[in-house]
C-alpha positions in Angstrom: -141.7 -64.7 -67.7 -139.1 -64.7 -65.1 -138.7 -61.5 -62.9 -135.9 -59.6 -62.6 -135.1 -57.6 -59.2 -133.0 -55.0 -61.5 -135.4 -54.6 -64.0 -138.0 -53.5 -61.6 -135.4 -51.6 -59.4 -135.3 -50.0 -63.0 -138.6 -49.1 -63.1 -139.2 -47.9 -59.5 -136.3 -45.9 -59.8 -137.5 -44.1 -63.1 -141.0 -43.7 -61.5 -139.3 -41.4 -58.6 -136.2 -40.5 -60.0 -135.9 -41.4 -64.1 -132.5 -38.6 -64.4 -130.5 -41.1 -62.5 -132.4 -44.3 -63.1 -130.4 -45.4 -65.9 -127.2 -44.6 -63.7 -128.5 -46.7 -61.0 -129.1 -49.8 -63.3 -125.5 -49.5 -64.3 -124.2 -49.8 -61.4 -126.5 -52.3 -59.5 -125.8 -54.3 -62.9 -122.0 -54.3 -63.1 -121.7 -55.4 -59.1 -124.4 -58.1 -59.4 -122.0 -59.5 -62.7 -119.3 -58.9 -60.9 -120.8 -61.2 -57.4 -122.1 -63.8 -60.3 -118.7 -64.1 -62.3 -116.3 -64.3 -58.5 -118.4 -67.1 -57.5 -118.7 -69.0 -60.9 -114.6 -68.7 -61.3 -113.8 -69.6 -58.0 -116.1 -72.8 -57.8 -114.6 -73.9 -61.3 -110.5 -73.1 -59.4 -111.5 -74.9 -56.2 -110.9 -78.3 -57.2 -107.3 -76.9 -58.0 -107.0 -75.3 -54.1 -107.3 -72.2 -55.8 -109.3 -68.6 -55.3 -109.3 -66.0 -58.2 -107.3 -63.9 -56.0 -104.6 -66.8 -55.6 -104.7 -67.9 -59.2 -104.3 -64.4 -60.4 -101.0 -63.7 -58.3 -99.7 -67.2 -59.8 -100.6 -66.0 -63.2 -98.8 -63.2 -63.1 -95.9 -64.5 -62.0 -95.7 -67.1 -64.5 -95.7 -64.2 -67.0 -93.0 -62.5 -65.9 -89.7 -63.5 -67.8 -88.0 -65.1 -64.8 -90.8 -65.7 -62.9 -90.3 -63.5 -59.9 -91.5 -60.2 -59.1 -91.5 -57.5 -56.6 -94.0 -57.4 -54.1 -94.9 -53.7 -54.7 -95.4 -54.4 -58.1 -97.5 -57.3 -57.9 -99.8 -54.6 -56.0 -99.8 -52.4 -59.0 -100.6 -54.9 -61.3 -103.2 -56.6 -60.0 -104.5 -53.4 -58.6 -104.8 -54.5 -55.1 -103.6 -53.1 -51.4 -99.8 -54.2 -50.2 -101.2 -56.0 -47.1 -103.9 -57.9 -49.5 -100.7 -59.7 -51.6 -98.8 -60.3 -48.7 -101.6 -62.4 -47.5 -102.3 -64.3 -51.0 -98.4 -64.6 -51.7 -97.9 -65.8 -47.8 -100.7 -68.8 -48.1 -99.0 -69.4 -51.5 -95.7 -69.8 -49.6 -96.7 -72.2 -47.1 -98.4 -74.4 -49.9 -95.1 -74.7 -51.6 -95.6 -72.7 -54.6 -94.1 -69.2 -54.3 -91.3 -68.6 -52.5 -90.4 -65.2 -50.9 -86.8 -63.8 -51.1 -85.0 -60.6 -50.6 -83.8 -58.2 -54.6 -80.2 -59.2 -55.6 -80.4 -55.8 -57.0 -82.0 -54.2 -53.7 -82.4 -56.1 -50.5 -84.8 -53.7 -49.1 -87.4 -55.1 -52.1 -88.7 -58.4 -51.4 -89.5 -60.7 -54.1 -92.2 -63.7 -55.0 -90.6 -66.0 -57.3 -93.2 -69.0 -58.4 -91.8 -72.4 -57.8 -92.1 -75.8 -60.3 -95.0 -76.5 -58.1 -96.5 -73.2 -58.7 -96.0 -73.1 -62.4 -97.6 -76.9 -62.8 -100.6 -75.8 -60.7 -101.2 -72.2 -62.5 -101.2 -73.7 -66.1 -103.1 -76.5 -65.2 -105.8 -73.9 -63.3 -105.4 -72.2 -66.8 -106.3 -74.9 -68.6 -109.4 -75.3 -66.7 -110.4 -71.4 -67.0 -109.8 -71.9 -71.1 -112.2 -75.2 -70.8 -114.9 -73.2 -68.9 -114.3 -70.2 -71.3 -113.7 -68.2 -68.1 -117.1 -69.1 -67.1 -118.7 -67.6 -69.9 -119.2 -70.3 -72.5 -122.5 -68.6 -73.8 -120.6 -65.7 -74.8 -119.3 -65.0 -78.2 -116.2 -63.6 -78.9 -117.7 -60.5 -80.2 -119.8 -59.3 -77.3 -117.2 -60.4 -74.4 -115.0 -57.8 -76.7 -118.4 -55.5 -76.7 -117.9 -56.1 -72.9 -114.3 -55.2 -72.5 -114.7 -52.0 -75.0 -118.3 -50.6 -72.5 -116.7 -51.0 -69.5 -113.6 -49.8 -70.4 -115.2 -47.0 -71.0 -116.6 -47.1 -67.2 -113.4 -47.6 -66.1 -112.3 -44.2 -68.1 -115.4 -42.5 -66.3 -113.4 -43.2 -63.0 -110.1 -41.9 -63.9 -108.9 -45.6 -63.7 -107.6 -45.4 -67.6 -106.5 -43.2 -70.1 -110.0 -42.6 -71.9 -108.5 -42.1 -74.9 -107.2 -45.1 -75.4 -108.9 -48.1 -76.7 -109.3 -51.4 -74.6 -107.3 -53.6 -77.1 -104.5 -51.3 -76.0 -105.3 -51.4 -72.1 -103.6 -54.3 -70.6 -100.4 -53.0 -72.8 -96.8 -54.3 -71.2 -95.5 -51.2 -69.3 -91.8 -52.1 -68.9 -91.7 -55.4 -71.3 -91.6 -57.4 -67.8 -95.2 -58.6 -67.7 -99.0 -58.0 -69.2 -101.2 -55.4 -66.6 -103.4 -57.9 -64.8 -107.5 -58.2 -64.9 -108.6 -55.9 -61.7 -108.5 -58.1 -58.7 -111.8 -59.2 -56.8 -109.2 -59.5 -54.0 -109.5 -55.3 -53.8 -113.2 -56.5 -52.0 -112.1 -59.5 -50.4 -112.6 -59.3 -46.4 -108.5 -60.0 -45.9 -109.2 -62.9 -43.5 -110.6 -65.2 -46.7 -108.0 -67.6 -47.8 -106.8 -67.9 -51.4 
């Protein structure tokens, strides 16, 4: 039988402290999946020059209906700081596949408008993501929505979403402009790591 450092953190936490052992597994549990899953997507988008961080920023753009979007906002949605997508979208930038201009509409908003380059390279890096089943191929269908629906349910906890709505209804469009975005690892990225 193979051993498992959580499983006996587990145990030696219920042996001195079982009230909050079940707590702590939670939560030594989520950040080792979370460790496991960064590094299994971002060795999958490498080949493509990609980092999640970088692929999600190109994702969402592509969503959008003309393929631009306001700095600011692209910090909402992918739930990340201001300085950490000026970094990603700047590295973008000086590859060629966003390009940075000032609002039409307000020239005090700067916005990150994906290029042909940008849009080829995102929806090929999404074709590889939907091959690899987003790393997850021994996962069925029904427990990566079990998934979603528990930690959700963390995420309501935290105050991060409504708790009393479901996850189908999570990532609903806000303002019809684009989908809500998959939490960023970037958020934990040192900000000197490249996309």
């Amino acid at each position: 039988m193979s051993f498992d450092p959580l499983a006996e953190a587990h145990r030696r936490w219920s042996d001195h402290w079982p009230d909050q052992a079940d707590h702590m597994a939670a939560v030594t549990s989520v950040m080792r999946a979370q460790q496991l899953l960064l590094s299994r997507i971002e060795s999958i988008l490498k080949p493509h020059g990609l980092t999640f961080a970088a692929y999600e920023a190109l994702r969402l753009l592509a969503f959008s209906r003309t393929g631009s979007l306001p700095m600011g906002k692209m910090g909402q949605r992918l739930l990340v700081h201001p300085a950490s997508v000026t970094n990603v979208i700047g590295r973008l930038e000086a590859r060629g596949l966003v390009s940075r201009s000032p609002s039409p509409h307000d020239r005090r908003v700067v916005l990150a408008s994906l290029t042909p380059e940008g849009r080829a390279l995102v929806e090929e890096a999404t074709e590889t993501m939907h091959r690899a089943r987003f790393t997850l191929p021994g996962l069925s269908r029904e427990d990566a929505r079990a998934v979603t629906r528990v930690l959700h349910v963390l995420r309501a906890s935290v105050d991060d979403v409504e708790g009393a709505e479901g996850a189908e209804g999570a990532d609903a469009v806000d303002d019809g402009d684009t989908p809500a975005s998959v939490p960023s690892p970037e958020a934990r990225r040192p900000e000197g790591s490249s996309p």
